[in-house]
Wavefront OBJ file of the C-alpha trace (Angstrom):
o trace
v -9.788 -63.093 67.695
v -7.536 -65.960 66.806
v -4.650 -66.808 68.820
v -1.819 -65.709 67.950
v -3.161 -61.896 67.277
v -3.782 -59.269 69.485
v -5.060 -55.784 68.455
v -3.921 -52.074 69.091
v -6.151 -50.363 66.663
v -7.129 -46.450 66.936
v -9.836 -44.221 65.581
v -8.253 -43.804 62.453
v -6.688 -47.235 61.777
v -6.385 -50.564 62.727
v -3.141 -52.332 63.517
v -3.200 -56.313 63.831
v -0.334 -58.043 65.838
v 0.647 -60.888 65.267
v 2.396 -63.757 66.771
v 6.325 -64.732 65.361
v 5.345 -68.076 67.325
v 2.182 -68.824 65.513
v 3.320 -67.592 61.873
v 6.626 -68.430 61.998
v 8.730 -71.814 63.341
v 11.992 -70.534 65.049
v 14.840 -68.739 63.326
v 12.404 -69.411 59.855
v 10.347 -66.880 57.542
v 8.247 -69.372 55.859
v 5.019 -69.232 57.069
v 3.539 -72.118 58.985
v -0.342 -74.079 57.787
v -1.709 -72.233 60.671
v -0.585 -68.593 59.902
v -2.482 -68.981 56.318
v -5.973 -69.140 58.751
v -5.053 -65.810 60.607
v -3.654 -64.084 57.759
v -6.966 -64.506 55.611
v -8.882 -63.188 58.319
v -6.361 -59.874 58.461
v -6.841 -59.789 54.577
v -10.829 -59.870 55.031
v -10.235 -56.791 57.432
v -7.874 -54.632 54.765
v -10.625 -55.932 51.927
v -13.564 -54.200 53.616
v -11.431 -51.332 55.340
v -10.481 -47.887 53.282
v -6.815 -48.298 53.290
v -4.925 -48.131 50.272
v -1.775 -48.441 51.828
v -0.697 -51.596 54.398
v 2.086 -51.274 56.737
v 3.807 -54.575 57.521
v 6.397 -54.585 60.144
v 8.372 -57.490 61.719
v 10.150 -57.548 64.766
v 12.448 -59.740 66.799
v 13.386 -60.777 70.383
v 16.604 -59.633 71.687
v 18.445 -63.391 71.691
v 20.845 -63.253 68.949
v 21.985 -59.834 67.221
v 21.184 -57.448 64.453
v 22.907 -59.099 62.477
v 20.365 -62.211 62.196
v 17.473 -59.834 63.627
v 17.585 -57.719 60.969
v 17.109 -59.529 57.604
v 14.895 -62.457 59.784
v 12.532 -59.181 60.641
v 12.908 -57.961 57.184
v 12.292 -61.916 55.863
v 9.010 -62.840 57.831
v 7.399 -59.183 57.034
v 7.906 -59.741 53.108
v 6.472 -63.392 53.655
v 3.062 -61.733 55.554
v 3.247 -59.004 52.328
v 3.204 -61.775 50.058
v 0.458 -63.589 51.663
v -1.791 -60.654 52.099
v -0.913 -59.348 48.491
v -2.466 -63.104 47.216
v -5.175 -63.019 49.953
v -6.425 -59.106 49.544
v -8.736 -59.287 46.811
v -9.385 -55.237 46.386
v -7.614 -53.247 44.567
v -5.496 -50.491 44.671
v -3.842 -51.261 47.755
v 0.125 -50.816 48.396
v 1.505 -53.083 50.691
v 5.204 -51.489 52.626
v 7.191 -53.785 54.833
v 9.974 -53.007 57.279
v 12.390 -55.210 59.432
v 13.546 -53.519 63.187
v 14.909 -56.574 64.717
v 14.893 -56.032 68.341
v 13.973 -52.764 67.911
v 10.833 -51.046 69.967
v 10.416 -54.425 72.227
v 6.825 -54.512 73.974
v 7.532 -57.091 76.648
v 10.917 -57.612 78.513
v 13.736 -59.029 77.115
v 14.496 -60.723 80.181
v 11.379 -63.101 80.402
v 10.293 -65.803 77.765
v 6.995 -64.176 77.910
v 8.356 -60.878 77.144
v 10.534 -62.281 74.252
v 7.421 -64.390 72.864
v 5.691 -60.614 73.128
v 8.594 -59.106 71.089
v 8.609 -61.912 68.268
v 5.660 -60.413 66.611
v 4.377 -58.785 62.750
v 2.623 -55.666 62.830
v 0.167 -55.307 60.074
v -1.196 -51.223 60.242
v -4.360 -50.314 57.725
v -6.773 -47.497 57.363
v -9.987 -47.817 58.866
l 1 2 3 4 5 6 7 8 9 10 11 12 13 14 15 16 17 18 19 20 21 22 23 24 25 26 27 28 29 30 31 32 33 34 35 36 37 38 39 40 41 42 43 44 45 46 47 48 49 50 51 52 53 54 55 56 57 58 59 60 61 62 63 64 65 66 67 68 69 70 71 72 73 74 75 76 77 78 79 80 81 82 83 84 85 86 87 88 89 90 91 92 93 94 95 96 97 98 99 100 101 102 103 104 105 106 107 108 109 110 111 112 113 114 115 116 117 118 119 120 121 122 123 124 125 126 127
């Protein structure tokens, strides 16, 4: 697994997390050189999987507000779509983003480590 991802798949699908930190510089949606290695590895995974739909969903740390949360969630999920959507060679597959800012943290708030788990993409495929 690269760093950077972690994994919280199920028996029905499989859900790829990835790192804000590794994709992402701060406060930016463009992706970095090194996200383009881990994102080709997720699109190997959707091209061999049965999904036909891809769920991509960003999230943010709590620092700052909804205001900027929001739209940068919303920003660096569209960038992973249009990665994946030049990096999926099957077709027939959908690809659905969806910014929560801070929304549904999985580490605290009130640690760096916590925030650094909350900065994340969620990318959610069919097995």
């Amino acid at each position: 697994m690269e760093s950077g991802t972690s994994r919280a798949d199920s028996s029905e699908e499989n859900q790829v997390i990835l790192s804000s930190d590794v994709l992402f510089e701060l406060n930016e949606s463009d992706l970095t050189p090194e996200a383009e290695e881990i994102l080709k590895g997720v699109a190997e995974e959707i091209d061999t999987s049965s999904a036909t739909t891809v769920h991509i969903d960003g999230y943010t740390d709590n620092t700052g507000d909804d205001s900027i949360n929001i739209p940068l969630s919303e920003a660096r999920a569209e960038s992973v779509r249009q990665a994946l959507e030049e990096l999926v060679t099957r077709d027939g597959i959908q690809f659905e983003t969806a910014g929560h800012g801070s929304n549904d943290p999985v580490g605290n708030n009130d640690t760096e480590e916590g925030r650094r788990k909350n900065r994340r993409v969620t990318v959610t495929f069919a097995k």
